[in-house]
N, C-alpha and C positions, 0 to 999 in steps of 0.2 A: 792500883791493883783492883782487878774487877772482882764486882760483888756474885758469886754465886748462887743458882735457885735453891739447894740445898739449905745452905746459908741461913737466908730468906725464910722457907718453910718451917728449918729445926727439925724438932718433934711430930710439929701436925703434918709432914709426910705421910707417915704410916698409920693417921688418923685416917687422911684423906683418903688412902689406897685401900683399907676397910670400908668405909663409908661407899665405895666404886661399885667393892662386889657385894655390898650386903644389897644395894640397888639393883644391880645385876640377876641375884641368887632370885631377889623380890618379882623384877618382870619375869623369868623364867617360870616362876610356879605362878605368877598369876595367869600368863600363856595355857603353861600347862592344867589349871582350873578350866579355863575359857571350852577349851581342845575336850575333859573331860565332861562337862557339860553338855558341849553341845554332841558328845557322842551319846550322851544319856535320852539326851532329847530325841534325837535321830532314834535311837535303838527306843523310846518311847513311840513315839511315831510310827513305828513300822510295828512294835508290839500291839498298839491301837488298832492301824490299820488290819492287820492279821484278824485283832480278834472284828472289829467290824464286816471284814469281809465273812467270816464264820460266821456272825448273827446272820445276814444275809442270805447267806447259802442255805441257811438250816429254814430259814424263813422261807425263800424260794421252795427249796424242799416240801414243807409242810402245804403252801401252795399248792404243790404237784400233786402229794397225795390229795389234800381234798376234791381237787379236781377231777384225777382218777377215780377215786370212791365212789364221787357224783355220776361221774358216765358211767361206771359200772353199775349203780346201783338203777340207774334208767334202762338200763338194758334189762334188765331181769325181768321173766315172770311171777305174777304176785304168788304164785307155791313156791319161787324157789327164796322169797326174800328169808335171810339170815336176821339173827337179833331178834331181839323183843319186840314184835310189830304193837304199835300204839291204834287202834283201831276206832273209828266215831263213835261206833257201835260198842265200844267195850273201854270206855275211858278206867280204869283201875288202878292205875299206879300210874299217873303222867309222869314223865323223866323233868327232871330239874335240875340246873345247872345254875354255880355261884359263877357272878360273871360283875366285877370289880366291888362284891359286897353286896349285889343287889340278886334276890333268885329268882330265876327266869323260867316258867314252868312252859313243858313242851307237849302239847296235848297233841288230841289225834293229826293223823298225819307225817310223822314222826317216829324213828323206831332208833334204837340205840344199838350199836356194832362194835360188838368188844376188838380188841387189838385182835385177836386169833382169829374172829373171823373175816376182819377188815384182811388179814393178810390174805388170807384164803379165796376172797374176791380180785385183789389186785397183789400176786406174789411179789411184784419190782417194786413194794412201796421204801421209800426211804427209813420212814419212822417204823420199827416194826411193833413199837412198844405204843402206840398213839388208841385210843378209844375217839368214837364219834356217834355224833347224832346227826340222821340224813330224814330228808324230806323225803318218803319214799316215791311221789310222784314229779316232783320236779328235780331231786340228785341234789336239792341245796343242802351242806355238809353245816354242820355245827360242830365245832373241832371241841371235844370235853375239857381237851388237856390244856386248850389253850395256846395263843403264841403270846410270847411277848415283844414290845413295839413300843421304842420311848417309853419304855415303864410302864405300858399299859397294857390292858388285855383285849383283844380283840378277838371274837369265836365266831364268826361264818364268813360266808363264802364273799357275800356285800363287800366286809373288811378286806377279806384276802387279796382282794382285787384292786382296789384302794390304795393298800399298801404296797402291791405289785407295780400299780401305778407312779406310785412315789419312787419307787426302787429304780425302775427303767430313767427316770430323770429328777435327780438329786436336788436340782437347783429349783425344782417346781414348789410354785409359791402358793397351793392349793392348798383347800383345812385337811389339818391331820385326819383321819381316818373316823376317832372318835367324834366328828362334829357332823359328820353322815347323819350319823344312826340317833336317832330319839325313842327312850322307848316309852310307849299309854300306856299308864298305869287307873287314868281314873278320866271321867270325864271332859275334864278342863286342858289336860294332857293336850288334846285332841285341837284345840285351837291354837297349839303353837304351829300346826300348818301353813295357819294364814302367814307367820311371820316367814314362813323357810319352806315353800310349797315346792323346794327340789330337792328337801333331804329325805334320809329314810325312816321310817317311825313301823315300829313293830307294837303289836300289844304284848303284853305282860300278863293280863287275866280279863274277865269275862266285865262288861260293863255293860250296868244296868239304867239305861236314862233316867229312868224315872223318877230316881233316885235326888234327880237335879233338876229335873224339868218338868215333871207332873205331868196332867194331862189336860192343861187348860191354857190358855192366853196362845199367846203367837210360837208358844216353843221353840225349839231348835233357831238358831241362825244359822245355814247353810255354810260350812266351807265355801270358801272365796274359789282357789284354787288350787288342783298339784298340775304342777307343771314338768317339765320335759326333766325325766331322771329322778321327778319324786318317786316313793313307793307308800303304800300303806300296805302293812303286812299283819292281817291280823294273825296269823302263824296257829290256826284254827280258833283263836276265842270268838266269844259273839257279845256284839253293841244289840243290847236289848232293850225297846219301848221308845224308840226314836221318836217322838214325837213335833210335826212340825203341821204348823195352822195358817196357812198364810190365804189374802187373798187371791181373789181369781186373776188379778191383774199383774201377779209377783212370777216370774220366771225365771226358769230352770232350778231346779227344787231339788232336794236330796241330801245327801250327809255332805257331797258338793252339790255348789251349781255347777261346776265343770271340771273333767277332768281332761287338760291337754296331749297333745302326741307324744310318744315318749315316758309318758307318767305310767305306772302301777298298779293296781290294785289286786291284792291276791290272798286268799289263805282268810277269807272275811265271812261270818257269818254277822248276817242283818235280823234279826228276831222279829217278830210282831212288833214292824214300823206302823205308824198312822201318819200318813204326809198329804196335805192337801196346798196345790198350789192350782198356779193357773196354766201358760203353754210350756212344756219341758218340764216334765216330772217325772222322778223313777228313783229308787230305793235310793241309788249307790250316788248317779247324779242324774245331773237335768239332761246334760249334755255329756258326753264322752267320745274321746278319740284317742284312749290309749288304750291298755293293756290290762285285761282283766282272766285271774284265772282262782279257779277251785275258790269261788264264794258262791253262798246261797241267801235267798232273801224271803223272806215272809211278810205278811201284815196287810195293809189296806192301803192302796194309794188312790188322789182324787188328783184329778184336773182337767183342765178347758180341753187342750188338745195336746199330740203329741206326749202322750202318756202313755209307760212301759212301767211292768215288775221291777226292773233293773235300771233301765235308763228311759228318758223321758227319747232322746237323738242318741244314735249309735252310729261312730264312723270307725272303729278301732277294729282289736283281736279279741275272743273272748274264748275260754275253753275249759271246761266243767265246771259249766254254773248250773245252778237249780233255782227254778221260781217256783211258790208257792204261794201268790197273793189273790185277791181281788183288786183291779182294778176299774174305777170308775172314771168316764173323761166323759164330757158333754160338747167336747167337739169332735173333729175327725183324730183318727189315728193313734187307734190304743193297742199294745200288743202285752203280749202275756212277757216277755222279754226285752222288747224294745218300741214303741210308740213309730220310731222312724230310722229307716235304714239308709246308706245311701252309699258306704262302702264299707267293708272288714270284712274279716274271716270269722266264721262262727265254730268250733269244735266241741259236742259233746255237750249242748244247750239241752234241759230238760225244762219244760212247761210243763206242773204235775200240783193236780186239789187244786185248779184255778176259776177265778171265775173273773170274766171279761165283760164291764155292760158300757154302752154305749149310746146314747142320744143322734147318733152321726153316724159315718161312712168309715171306711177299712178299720176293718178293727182283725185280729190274726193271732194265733196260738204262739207263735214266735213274733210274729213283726205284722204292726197294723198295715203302714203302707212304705216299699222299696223304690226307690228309683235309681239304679244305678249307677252314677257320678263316675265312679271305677267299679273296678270286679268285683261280685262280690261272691262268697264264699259260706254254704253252707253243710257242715259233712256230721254225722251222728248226731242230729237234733232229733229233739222228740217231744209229743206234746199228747198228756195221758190225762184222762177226767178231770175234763175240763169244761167248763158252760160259757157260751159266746152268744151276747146277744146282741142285735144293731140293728140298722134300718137298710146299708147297702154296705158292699164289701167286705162280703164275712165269709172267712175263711179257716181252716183247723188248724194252718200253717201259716199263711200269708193272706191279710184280708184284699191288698191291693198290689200288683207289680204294676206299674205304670215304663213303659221302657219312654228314655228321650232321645236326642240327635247326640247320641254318644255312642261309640262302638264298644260298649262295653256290655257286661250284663249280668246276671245271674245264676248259681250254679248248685244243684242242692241233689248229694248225693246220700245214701245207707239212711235214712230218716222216716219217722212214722207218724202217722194220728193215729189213735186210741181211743174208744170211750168217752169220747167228746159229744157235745149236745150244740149243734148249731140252731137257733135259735131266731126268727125275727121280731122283733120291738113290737109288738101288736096295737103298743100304746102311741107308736107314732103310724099305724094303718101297715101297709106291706111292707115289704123287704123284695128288695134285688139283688143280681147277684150271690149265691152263698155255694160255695162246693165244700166237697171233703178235706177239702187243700188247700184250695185257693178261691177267693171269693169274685174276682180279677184278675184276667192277665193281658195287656197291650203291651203291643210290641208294636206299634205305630211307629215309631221313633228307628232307630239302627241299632237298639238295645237286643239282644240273645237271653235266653233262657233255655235250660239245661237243666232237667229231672231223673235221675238216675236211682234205681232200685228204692223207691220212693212208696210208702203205700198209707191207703186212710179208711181207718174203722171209722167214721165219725156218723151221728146220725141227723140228720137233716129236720127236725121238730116244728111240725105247722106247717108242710110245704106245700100246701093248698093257697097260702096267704105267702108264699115268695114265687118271684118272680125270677126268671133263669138260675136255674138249679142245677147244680150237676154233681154227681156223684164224687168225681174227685175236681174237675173247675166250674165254678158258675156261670164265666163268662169268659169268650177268648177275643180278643179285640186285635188288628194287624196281621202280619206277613208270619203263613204256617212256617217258611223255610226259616224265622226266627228262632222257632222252636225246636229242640232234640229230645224226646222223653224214648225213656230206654228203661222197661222191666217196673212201669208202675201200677198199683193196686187198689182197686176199692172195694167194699163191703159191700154189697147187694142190701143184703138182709130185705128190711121194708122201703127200702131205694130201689127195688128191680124194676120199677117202669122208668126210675129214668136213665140220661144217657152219661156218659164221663162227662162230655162236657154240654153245659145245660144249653148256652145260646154261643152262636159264634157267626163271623162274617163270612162273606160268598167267599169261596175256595176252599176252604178249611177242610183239610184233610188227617186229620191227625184220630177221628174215632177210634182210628181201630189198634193205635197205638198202648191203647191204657186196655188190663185185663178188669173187669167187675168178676170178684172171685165173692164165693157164698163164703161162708167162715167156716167151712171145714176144709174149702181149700186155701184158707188166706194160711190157715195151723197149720197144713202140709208140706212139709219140706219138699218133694218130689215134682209139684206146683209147680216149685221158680224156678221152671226153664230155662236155658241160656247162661245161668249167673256161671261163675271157674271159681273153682277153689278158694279162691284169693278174696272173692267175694263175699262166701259165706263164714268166712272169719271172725266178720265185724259182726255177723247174728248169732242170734240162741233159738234156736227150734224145741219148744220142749214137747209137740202134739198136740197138745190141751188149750193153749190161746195164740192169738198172733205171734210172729215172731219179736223179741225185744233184742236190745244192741246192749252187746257183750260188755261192755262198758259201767252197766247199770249195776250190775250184779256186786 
C-alpha cells in the first residue's frame, strides 16, 4: 500500500501553507515599501529641482535689475539723478550697508534709490520691492536687500556677475563668488594683494599710513603686483601719508610697482603721498597698463627719471583722475600725470596746484615725453596752475612727442592749459624748446599727431634765457603733412612778439593754423569759429575767464 504525501506531512500541512503566504504577504509590502520610496525620492527630486530652479530664476532676475538700474542710472543727467545723492563735497550721512555682519560704509560717489523710485527709472523691473545703492558715475549697483547664494550674501554687481557666471556652467570648478572679493579695512589688509594680485579688494574706511609707518626709514614696500582681473576699489575712501624712501637705484615705485593689463584701479583717493624712488615712480604705481578710473593723488614724489603724479610709465585707460602733487625727477621725463606715455586712452585727466621741477629734458602738464607704440588718445584733459621748470622740453601739456617708424600716433582733442608758468632751470644756464603745449614735437618717424579744439593760457617766464619758444609749440621737428591741428588757441598776453611755433624745419607750413587770441577773446564765445553744436557741449563759457570742460563743474 503506498505511502501518501498527506500522510507524511499530517498537521504541518497547513503550517506550511501559512508560512507560504505570510512570505508572500512579506515580499508584497516590502515591494510595495521599495515602489513607495522611491516615488518619494522621485517626487523629492523634482520638489528640489523646482525649487532650485526658482532660486535661480529669482537670482537671474535680480541680475537683470541691477544691471538695468546701472545702464539707467548712466544715462541720466546729473539734475535729473533720483535718491539721496552722496556728494564729495557734502559727505553728511554716508549710506551703510550690513553685508554678512560686517558694515560697509558708502561715501561720496554713491547715492541710495528707494524701490519707488528704482521702479520709476526702470518700469519692467522684476523685484518691484528691491532698494539699491548705485555708483552714480560708473552704474555699479549695490543691491541693499541683498541676494542670497549658498547661504551667503553677496551685494554688487562684481558678485552678480560671478555668480551668473557660475549659473551659465554648473560644473565650473572656479572659487565661489565670496573668494573675489577682500575687503581693507586697515593697513596690513592691503598686503594680502601680494598673495592674490587677481582678486577684488574694496576699502571699508579711510586709512591713514602713518599710523603704521611714520615718516622715517625705508617705508612703504611697494605692492608687487595686480594682475589681469585684479581690482583695487577704494569705493571713494583715501590711503593717507603713504610714505616710501627708497633709493635712487630702486624701481618702479608706488602703492604698486606695477599694475598689469586687465587689472583695476578705481574709486581711490591717494592723500599727501611722500614717495622717493629712482626710474619709474608715481603715486598709484611705477608702471601701469591697466585700467584706472575716478582716483585722485596728492603729496610730493621724487625720482631719477620717468616720474609722474600717478604713474612713473603709462600704457593703459584712465578717466577722471586729478593730480595735485609736486613732482621732482633729476632725470628726463617727468609729467604732472604720467612721467612716460607710449599707448592708452586718457579721458577727463585734470593737472591742478601742481608743480613740476626737473634737472633734465621733457618734462609736461600731462605727460613728460610720448612716443607712440599704438594710438594714443587724449580727450577733456586739463592742466590749471601749475609751475614747470627744466632745461629742454617743456611744455603745458606734453614736454616731448617724439614720433617713430610706427604708423601710429597721437590724438588730443576738447583740452586746455591754464595759468601755468613755464619756467627754464637758470641754475643749469638756458632752456630749449618750451611752448604753451608742447615743448617738442617730431614727427620724423611715420608717427601722426592730431590737435583738435585745443587751447593754452600758459606763460612763458625768462624767455630771454629760452631758446625756441613758441606760444602754443616750441619746436616742430619732421613732415608738416604728419600734422592736423584744427580750432587751436593761445594767449598773447606778454607772448605777442612771439610766433605759435617757436623754431621749425624748412617747409613747415602750419603757422597760420593756430589763432594767438588776447584773453578777452580767448573768454568769448563768438571767437571759436567753425566749432557745431556738438562741439560746444563739452565747454562752459562763462565771459569772465577761459573756457573750462563741463566735466569739472
Amino acid at each position: 500500500m503506498g505511502v501518501k504525501l498527506d500522510d507524511i506531512l499530517g498537521n504541518n500541512k497547513q503550517d506550511i501553507l501559512v508560512d507560504k503566504s505570510k512570505r508572500t504577504v512579506n515580499i508584497l509590502m516590502a515591494l510595495i515599501s521599495v515602489v513607495v520610496i522611491m516615488i518619494v525620492i522621485v517626487a523629492f527630486m523634482i520638489i528640489k529641482k523646482n525649487d532650485s530652479t526658482k532660486k535661480l530664476r529669482e537670482i537671474k532676475e535680480k541680475i537683470a535689475d541691477a544691471v538695468a538700474i546701472g545702464e539707467a542710472v548712466k544715462s541720466l543727467e546729473p539734475s535729473e539723478y533720483l535718491g539721496e545723492r552722496q556728494d564729495s563735497k557734502d559727505v553728511k550721512t554716508p549710506i551703510t550697508l550690513n553685508n554678512n555682519g560686517q558694515v560697509v560704509e558708502y561715501k561720496y560717489g554713491y547715492y541710495y534709490v528707494s524701490a519707488d523710485e528704482a521702479n520709476k527709472l526702470v518700469p519692467t523691473l522684476f523685484n518691484k520691492k528691491q532698494n539699491y545703492i548705485i555708483n552714480y558715475t560708473t552704474g555699479e549697483v549695490v543691491n541693499v536687500d541683498g541676494i542670497q547664494y549658498n547661504g551667503k550674501l553677496y551685494h554688487d554687481l562684481d558678485d552678480f556677475l560671478v555668480i551668473q557666471e557660475k549659473m551659465s556652467n554648473p560644473k565650473s570648478k572656479s572659487v565661489t563668488p565670496s573668494s573675489y572679493t577682500v575687503y581693507i579695512r586697515e593697513a596690513a589688509d592691503l598686503l594680502k594683494i601680494n598673495s592674490h594680485p587677481d582678486y577684488i579688494y574694496k576699502l571699508t574706511q579711510d586709512i591713514d599710513m602713518k599710523a603704521v609707518l611714520g615718516d622715517t626709514g625705508d617705508g612703504w614696500e611697494p605692492l608687487t603686483t595686480l594682475k589681469y582681473g585684479g581690482v583695487l576699489d577704494g569705493r571713494g575712501y583715501t590711503i593717507s601719508n603713504l610714505y616710501i624712501n627708497r633709493q635712487t637705484s630702486y624701481g618702479n615705485c608706488g602703492l604698486f610697482k606695477e599694475v598689469e593689463s586687465g587689472a583695476k584701479v578705481r574709486n581711490l583717493v591717494l592723500k599727501e603721498v611722500s614717495i622717493s624712488g629712482g626710474n619709474y615712480v608715481g603715486a598709484i604705481a611705477g608702471t601701469f597698463a591697466g585700467e584706472a578710473f575716478n582716483c585722485s593723488v596728492s603729496g610730493t614724489i621724487n625720482g631719477t627719471g620717468y616720474v609722474g603724479g600717478a604713474f612713473g610709465s603709462f600704457t593703459g585707460k584712465a578717466e577722471k583722475m586729478v593730480c595735485s602733487v609736486t613732482v621732482n625727477g633729476m632725470g628726463d621725463n617727468v609729467g604732472g600725470f604720467a612721467g612716460y606715455i607710449t599707448t592708452g586712452d586718457l579721458k577727463q585727466v585734470a593737472v591742478k596746484s601742481t608743480t613740476l621741477l626737473s634737472t633734465a629734458s621733457n618734462v609736461g602738464g600731462i605727460a613728460g615725453y610720448i612716443t607712440p607704440h599704438s594710438d594714443i588718445s587724449m580727450a577733456q584733459c586739463l592742466v590749471k596752475d601749475t609751475n614747470i621748470r627744466a632745461i629742454k622740453n617743456i611744455g603745458g601739456f606734453i614736454g616731448n612727442f617724439a614720433g617713430i617708424e610706427s604708423a601710429k600716433g597721437l590724438s588730443v582733442t576738447d583740452s586746455y592749459v591754464n595759468r601755468t608758468n613755464l619756467t627754464p632751470n637758470v641754475n643749469q644756464g638756458s632752456a630749449e624748446n618750451v611752448g604753451g603745449f608742447a615743448g617738442m614735437i617730431d614727427t620724423t618717424g611715420r608717427s601722426t599727431i592730431k590737435i583738435t579744439r585745443v587751447y593754452s593760457a600758459a606763460s612763458l617766464v625768462n624767455p630771454s634765457a629760452i631758446e625756441n619758444k613758441g606760444g602754443f609749440i616750441g619746436k616742430f621737428a619732421g613732415k608738416t603733412d604728419a600734422a592736423t591741428i584744427r580750432y587751436c588757441y593761445w594767449l598773447k598776453g606778454s607772448l605777442e612778439a612771439l610766433e605759435s611755433v617757436g623754431s621749425f624745419d624748412e617747409g613747415f607750413s602750419l603757422q597760420s593754423a593756430f589763432y594767438a587770441y588776447s584773453a578777452e577773446q580767448l573768454r568769448t564765445v563768438s571767437e571759436y569759429k567753425g566749432w557745431t553744436q556738438a562741439d560746444f557741449v563739452l565747454w562752459n563759457f562763462d565771459g569772465r575767464n577761459p573756457p573750462t570742460l563741463n566735466w569739472e563743474r
